[in-house]
DSSP file (Angstrom, degrees, kcal/mol; ACC not computed):
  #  RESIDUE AA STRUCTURE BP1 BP2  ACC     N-H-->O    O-->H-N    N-H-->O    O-->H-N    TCO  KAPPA ALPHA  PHI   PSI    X-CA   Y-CA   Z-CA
    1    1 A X    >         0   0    0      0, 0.0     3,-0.7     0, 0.0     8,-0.1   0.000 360.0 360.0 360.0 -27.2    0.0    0.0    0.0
    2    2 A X  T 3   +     0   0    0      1,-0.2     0, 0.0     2,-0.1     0, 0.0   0.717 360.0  88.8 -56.0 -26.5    3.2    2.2    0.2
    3    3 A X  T 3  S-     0   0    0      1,-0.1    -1,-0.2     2,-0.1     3,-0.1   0.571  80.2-134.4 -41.5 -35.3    4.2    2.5   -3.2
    4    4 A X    <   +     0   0    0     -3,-0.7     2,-0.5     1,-0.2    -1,-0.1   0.508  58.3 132.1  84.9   2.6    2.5    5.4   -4.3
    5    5 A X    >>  -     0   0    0      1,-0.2     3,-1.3     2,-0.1     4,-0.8  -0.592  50.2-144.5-106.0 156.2    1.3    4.1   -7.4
    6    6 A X  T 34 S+     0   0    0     -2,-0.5    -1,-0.2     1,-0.2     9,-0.1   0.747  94.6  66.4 -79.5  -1.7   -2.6    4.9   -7.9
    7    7 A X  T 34 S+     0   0    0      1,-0.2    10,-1.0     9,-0.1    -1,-0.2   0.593 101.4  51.8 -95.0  -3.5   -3.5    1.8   -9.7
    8    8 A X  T <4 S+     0   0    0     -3,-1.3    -2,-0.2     8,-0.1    -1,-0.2   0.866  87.3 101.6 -88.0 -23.1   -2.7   -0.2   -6.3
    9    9 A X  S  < S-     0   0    0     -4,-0.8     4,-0.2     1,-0.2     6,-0.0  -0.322  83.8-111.0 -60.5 119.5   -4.9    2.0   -4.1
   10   10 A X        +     0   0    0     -2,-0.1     2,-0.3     2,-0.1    -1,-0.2  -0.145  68.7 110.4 -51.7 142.6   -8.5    0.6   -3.1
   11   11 A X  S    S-     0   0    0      3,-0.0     5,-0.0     1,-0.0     0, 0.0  -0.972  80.9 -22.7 164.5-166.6  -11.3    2.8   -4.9
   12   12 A X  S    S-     0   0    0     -2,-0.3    -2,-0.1     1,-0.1    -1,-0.0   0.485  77.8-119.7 -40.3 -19.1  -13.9    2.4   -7.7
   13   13 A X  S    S+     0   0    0     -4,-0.2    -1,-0.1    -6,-0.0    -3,-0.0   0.340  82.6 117.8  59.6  15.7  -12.0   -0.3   -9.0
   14   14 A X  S    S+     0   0    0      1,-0.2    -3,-0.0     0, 0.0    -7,-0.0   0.970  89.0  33.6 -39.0 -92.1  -11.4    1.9  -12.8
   15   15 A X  S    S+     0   0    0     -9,-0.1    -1,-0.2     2,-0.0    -3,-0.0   0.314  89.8 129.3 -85.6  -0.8   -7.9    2.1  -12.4
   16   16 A X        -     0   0    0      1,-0.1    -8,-0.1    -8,-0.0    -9,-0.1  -0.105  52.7-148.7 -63.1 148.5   -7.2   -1.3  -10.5
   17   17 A X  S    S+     0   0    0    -10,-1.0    -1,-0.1    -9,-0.0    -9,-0.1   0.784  79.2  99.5 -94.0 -11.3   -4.2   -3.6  -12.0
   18   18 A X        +     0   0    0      2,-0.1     2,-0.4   -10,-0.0    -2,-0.0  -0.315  44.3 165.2 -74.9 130.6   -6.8   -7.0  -10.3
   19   19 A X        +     0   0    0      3,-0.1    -2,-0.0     1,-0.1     0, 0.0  -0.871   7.8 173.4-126.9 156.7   -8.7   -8.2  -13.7
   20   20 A X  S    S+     0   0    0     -2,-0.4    -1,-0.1     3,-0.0    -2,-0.1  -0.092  74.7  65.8-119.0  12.8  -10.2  -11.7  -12.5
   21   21 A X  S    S+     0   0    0      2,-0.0     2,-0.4     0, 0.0    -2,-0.0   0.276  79.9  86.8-125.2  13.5  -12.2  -12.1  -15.8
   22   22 A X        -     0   0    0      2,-0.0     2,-0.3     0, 0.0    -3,-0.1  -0.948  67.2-165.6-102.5 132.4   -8.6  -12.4  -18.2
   23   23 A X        -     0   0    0     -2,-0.4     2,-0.3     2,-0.1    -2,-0.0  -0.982  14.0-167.3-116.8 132.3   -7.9  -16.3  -18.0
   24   24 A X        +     0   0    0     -2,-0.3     2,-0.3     2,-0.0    -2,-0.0  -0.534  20.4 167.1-121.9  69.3   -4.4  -17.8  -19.2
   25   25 A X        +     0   0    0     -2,-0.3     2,-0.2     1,-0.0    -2,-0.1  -0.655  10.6 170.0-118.2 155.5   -4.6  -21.4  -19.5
   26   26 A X        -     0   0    0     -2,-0.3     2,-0.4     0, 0.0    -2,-0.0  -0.721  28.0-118.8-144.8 164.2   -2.4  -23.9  -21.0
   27   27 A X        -     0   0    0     -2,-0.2     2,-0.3     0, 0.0    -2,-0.0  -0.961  25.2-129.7-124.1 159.6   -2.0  -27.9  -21.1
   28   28 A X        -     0   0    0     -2,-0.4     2,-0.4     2,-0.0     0, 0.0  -0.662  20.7-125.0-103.8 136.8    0.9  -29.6  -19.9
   29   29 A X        -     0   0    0     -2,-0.3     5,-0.0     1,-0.1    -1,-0.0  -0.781  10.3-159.5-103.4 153.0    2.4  -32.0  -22.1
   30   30 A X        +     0   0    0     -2,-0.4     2,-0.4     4,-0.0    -1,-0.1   0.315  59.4 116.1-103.6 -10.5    2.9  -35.6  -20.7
   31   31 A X    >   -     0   0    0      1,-0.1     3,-1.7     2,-0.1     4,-0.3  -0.437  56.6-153.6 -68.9 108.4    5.9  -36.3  -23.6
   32   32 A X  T 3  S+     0   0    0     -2,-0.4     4,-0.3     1,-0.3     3,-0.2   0.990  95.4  52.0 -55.0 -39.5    9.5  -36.9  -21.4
   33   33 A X  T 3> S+     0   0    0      1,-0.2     4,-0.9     2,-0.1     5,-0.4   0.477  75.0 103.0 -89.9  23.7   11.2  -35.7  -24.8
   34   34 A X  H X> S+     0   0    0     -3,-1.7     3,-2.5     1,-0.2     4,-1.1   0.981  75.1  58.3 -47.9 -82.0    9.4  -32.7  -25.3
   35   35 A X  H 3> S+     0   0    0     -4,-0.3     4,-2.3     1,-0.3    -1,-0.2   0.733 101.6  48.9   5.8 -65.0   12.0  -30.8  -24.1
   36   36 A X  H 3> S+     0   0    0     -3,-0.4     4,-0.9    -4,-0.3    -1,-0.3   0.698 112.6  52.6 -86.3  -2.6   14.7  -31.8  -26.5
   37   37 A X  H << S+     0   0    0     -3,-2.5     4,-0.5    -4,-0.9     5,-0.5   0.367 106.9  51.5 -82.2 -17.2   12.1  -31.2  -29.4
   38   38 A X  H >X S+     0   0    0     -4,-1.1     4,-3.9    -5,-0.4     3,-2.6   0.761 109.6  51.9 -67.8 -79.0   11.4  -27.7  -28.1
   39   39 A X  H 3< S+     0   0    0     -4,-2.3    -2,-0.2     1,-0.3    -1,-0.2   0.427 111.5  42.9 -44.0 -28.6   15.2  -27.3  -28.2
   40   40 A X  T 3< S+     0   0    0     -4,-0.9    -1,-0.3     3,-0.1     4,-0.2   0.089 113.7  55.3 -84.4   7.9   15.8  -28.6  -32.3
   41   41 A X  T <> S+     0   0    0     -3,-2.6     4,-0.8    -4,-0.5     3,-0.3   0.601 113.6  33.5-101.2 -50.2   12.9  -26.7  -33.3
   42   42 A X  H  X S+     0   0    0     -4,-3.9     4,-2.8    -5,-0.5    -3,-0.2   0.698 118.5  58.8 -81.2   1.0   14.1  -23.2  -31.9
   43   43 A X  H  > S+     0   0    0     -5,-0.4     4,-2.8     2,-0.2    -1,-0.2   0.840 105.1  48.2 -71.0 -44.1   17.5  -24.4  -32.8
   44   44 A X  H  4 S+     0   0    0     -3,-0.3    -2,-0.2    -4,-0.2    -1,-0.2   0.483 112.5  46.7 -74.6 -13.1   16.5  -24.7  -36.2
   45   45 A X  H  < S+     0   0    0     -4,-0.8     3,-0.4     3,-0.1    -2,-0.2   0.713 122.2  33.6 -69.4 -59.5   14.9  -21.4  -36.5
   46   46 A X  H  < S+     0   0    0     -4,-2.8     2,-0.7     1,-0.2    -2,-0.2   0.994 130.4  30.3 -81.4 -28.1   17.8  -19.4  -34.8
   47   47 A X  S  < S-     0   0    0     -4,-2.8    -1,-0.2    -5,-0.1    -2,-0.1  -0.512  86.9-171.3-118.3  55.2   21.1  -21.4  -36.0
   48   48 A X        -     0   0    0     -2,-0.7     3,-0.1    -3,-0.4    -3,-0.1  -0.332  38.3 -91.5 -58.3 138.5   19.4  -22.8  -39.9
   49   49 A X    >   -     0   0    0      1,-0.2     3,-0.5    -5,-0.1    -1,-0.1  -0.073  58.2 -80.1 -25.7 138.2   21.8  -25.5  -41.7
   50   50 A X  T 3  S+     0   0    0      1,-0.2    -1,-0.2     3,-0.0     3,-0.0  -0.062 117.3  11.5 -14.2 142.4   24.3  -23.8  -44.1
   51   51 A X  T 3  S+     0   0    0     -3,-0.1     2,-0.3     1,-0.1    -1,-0.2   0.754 107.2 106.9  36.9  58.0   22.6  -23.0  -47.4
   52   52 A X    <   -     0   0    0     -3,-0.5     2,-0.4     2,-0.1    -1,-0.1  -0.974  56.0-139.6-158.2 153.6   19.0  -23.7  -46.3
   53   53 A X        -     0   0    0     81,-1.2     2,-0.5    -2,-0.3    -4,-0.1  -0.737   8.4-150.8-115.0 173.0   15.9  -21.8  -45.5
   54   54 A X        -     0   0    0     -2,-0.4    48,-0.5    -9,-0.1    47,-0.3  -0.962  16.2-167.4-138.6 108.9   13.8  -22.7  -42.8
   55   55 A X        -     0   0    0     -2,-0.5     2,-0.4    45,-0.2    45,-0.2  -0.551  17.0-145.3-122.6 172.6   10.2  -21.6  -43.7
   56   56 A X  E     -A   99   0A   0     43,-1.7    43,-4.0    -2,-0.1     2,-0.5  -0.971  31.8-163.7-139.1 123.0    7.2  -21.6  -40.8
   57   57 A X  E     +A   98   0A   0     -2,-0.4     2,-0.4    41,-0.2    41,-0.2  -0.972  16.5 155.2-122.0 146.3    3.7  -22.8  -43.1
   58   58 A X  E     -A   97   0A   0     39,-1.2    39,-1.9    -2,-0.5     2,-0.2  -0.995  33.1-141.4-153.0 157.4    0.2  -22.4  -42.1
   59   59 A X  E     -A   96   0A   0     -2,-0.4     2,-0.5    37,-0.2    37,-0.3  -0.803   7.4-169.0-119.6 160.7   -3.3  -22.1  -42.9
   60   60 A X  E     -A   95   0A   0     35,-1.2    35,-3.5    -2,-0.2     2,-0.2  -0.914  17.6-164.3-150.0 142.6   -6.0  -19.9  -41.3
   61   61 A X  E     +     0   0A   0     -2,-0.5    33,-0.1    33,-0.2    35,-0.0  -0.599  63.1  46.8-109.2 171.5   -9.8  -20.6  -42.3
   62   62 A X  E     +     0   0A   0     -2,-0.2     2,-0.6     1,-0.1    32,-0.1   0.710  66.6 164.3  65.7  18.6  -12.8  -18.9  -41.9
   63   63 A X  E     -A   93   0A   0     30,-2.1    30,-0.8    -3,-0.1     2,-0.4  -0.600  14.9-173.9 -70.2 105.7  -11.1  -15.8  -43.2
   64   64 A X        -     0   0    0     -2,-0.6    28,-0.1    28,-0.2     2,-0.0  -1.000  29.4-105.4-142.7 137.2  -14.3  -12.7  -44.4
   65   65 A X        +     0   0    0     -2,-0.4    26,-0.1    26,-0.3     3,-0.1  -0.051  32.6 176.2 -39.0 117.2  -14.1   -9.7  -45.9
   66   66 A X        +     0   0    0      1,-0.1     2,-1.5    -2,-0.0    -1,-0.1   0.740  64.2  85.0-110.4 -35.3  -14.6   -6.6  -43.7
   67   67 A X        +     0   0    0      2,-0.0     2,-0.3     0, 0.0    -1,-0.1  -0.447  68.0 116.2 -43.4  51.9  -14.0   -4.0  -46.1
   68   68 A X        -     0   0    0     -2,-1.5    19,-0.2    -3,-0.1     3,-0.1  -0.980  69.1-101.4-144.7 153.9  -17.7   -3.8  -47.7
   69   69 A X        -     0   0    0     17,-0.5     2,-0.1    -2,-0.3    15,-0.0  -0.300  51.8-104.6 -68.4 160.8  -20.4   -1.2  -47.9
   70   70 A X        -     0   0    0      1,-0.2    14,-0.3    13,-0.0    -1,-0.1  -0.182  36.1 -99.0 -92.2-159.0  -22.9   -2.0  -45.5
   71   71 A X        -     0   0    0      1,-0.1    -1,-0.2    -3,-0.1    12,-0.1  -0.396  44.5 -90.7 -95.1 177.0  -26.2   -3.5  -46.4
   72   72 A X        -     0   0    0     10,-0.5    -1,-0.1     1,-0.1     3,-0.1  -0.354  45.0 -97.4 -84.5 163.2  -29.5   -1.4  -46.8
   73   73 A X        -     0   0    0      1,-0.1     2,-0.4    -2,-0.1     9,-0.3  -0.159  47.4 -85.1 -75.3-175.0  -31.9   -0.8  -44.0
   74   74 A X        -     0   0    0      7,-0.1    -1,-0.1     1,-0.1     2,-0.1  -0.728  50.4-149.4 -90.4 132.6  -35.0   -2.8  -43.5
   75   75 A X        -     0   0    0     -2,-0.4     2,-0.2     1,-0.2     6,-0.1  -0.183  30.6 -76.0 -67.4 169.3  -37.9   -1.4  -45.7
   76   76 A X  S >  S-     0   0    0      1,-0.1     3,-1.3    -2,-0.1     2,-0.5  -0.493  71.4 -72.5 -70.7 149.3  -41.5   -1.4  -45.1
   77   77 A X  T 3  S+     0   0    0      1,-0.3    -1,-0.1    -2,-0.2     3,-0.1  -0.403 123.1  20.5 -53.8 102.0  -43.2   -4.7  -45.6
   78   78 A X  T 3  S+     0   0    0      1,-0.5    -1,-0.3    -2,-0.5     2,-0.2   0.401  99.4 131.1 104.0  21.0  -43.6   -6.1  -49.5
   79   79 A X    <   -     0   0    0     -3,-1.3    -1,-0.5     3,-0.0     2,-0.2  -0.643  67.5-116.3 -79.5 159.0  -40.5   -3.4  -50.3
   80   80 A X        -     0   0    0     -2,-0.2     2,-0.5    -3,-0.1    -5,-0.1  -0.413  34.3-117.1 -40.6 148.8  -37.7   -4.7  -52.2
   81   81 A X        -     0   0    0     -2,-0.2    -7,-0.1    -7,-0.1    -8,-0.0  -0.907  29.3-115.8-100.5 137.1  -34.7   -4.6  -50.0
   82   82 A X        +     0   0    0     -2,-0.5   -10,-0.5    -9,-0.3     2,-0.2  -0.162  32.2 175.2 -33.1 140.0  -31.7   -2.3  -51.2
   83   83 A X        -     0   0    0    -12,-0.1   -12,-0.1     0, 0.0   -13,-0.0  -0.794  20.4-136.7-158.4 138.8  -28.5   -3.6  -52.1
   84   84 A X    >   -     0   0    0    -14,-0.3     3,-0.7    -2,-0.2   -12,-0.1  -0.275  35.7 -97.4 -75.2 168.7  -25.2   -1.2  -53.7
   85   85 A X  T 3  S+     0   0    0      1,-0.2    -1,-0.1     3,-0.0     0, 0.0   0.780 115.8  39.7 -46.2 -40.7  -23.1   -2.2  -56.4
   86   86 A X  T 3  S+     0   0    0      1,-0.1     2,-0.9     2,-0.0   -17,-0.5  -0.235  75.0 111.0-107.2  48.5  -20.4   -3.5  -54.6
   87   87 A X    <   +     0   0    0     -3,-0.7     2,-0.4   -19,-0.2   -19,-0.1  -0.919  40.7 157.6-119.2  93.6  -21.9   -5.1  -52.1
   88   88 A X        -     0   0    0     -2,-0.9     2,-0.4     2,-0.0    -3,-0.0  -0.983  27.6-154.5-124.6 123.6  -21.0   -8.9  -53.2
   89   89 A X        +     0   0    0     -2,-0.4    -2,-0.1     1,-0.1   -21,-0.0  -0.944  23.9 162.7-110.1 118.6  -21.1  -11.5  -50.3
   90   90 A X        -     0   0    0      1,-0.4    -1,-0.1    -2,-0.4     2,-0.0   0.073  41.4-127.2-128.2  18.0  -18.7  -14.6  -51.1
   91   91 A X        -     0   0    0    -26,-0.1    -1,-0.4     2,-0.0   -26,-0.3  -0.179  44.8 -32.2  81.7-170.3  -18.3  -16.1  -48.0
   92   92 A X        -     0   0    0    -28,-0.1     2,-0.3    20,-0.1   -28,-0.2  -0.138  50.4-151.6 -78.1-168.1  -14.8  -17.0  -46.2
   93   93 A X  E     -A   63   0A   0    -30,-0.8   -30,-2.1    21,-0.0    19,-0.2  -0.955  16.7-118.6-166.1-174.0  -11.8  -18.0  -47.4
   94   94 A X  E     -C  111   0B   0     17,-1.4    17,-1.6    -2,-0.3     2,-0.4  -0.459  20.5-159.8-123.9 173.8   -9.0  -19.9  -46.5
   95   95 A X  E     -A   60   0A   0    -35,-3.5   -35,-1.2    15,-0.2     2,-0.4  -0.964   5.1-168.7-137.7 149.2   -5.4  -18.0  -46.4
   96   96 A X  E     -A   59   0A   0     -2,-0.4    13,-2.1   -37,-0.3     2,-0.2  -0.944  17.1-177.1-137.4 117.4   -2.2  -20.5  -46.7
   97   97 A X  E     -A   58   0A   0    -39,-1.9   -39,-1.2    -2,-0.4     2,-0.4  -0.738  21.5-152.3-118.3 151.6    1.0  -18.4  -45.7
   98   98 A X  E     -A   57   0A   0     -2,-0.2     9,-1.9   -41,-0.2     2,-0.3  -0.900  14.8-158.2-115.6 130.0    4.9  -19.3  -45.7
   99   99 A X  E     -AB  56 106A   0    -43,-4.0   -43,-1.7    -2,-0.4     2,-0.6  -0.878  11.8-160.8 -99.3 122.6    7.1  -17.4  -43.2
  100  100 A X    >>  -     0   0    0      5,-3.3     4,-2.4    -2,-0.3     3,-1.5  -0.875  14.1-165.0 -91.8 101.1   10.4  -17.2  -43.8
  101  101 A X  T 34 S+     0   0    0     -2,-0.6    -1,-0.1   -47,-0.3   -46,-0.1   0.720  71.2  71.9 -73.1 -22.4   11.3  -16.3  -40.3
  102  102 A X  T 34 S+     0   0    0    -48,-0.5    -1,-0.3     1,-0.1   -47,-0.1   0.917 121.9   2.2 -84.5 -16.7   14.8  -15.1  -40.9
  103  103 A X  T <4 S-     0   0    0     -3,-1.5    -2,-0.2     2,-0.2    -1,-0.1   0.393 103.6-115.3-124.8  16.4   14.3  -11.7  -42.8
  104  104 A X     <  +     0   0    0     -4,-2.4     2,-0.2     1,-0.2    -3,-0.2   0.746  58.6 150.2  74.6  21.4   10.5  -11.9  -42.5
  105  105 A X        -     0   0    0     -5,-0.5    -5,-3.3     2,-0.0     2,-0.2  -0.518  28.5-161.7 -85.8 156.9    9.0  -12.2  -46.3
  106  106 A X  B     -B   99   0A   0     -7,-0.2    -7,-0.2    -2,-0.2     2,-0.2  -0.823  13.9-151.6-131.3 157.4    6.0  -14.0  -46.4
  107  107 A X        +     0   0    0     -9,-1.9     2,-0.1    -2,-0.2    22,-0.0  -0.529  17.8 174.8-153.2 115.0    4.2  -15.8  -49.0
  108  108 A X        -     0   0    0    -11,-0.2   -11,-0.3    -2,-0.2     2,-0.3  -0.246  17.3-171.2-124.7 156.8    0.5  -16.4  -49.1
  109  109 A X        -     0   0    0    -13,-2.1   -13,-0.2    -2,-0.1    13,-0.1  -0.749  19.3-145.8-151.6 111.9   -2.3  -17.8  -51.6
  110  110 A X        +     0   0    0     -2,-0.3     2,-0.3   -15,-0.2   -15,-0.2  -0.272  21.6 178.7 -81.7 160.1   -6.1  -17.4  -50.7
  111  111 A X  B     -C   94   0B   0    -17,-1.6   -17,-1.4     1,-0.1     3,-0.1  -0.796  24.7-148.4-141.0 168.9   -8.6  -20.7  -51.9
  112  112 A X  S    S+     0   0    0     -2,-0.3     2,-0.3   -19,-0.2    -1,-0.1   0.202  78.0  61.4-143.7  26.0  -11.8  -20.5  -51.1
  113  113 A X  S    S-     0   0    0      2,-0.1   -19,-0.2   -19,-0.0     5,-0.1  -0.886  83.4-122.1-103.5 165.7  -12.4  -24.3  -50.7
  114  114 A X        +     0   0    0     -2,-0.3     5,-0.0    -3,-0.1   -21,-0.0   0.312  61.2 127.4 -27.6 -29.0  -10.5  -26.2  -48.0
  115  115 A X  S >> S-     0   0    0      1,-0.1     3,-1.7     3,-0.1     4,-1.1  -0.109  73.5-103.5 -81.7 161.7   -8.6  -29.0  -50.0
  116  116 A X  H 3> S+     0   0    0      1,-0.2     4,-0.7     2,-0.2     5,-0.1   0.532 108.1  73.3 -32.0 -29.6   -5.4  -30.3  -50.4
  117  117 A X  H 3> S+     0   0    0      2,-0.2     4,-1.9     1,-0.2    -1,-0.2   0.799  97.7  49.5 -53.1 -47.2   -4.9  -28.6  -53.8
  118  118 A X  H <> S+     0   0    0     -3,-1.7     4,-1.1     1,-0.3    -1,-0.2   0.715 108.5  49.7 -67.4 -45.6   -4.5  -25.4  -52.2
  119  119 A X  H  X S+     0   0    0     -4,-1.1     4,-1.1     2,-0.2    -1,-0.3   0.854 111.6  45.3 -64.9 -25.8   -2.2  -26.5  -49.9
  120  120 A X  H  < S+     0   0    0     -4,-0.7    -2,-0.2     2,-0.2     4,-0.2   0.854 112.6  59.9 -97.7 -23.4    0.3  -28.3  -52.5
  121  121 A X  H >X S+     0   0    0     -4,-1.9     3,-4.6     1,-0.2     4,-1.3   0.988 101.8  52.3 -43.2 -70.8   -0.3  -25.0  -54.6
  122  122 A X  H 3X S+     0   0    0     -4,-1.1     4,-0.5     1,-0.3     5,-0.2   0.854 108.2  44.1 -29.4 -61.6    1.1  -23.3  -52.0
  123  123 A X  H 3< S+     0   0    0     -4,-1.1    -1,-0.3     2,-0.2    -2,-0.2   0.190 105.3  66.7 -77.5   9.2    4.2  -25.2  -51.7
  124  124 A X  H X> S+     0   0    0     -3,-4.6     4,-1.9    -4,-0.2     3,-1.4   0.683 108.5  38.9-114.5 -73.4    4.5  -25.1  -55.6
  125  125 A X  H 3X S+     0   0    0     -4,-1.3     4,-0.8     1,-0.3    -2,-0.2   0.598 113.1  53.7 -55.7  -3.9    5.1  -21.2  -55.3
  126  126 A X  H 3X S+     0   0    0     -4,-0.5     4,-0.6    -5,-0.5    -1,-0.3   0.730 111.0  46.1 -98.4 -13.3    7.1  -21.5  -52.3
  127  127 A X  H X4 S+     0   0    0     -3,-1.4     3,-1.2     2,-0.2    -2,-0.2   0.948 121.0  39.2 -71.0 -66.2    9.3  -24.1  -54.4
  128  128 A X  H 3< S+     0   0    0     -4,-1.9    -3,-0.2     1,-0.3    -2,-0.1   0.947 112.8  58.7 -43.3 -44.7    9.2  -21.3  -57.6
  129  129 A X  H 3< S+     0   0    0     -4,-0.8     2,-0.5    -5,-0.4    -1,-0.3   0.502  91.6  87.2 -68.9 -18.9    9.6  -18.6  -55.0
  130  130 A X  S << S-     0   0    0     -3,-1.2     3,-0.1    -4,-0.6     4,-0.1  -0.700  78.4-120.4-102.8 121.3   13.2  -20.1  -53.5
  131  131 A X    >   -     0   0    0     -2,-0.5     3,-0.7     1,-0.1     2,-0.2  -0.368  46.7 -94.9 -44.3 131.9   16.8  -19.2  -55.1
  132  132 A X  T 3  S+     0   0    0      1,-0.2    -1,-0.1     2,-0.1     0, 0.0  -0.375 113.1  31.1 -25.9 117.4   18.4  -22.2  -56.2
  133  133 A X  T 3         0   0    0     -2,-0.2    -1,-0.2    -3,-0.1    -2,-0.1   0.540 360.0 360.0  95.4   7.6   20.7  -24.2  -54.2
  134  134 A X    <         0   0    0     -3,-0.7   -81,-1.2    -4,-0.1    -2,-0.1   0.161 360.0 360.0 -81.6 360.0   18.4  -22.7  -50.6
């Protein structure tokens, strides 16, 4: 209570550092070599093989467009409803990325199904996309 600082000090509870409603929870892995896997995977990230690049790949789903006018308001009943020109609704899509984690280029390819195709595309431009002899 000595400190001075005003966010430790009892009061409305505004300014208070206590949050009890942020939750941080994790699961504990049961693997004994977890550890030395930890340790060759961030090994391989900071200290990469001679002549090799070490890319980080991933996919994110469910991806939609945020950027859009919004829709029209609700009319009276037996109205047509409004809609702008560019107001085109196409659902998600799916984002497939490689990080190259040492200078931080990326390269990405949007699908908008799910399948495998899209993933070995993906890994056919990261294949074009790499200097020879990498």
């Amino acid at each position: 209570m000595g400190s001075g600082d005003p966010l430790d000090r009892p009061g409305d509870g505004a300014g208070q550092r206590h949050q009890p409603h942020r939750l941080r929870s994790f699961k504990r892995s049961s693997d004994p070599a977890l550890a030395g896997k930890v340790e060759d995977l961030v090994g391989l990230y900071m200290h990469p093989p001679m002549h090799t690049m070490v890319l980080s790949i991933d996919e994110t789903s469910q991806i939609q467009a945020l950027d859009r006018t919004p829709p029209g308001l609700p009319l009276k009943p037996g109205k047509c409803s409004t809609m702008s020109h560019d107001d085109q609704r196409n659902g998600a899509t799916i984002l497939f990325v490689a990080l190259n984690g040492q200078d931080g280029t990326a390269l990405g390819r949007c699908m908008s199904q799910h399948r495998h195709q899209g993933f070995v595309r993906l890994l056919n431009a990261v294949e074009r996309a790499v200097p020879a002899g990498k």
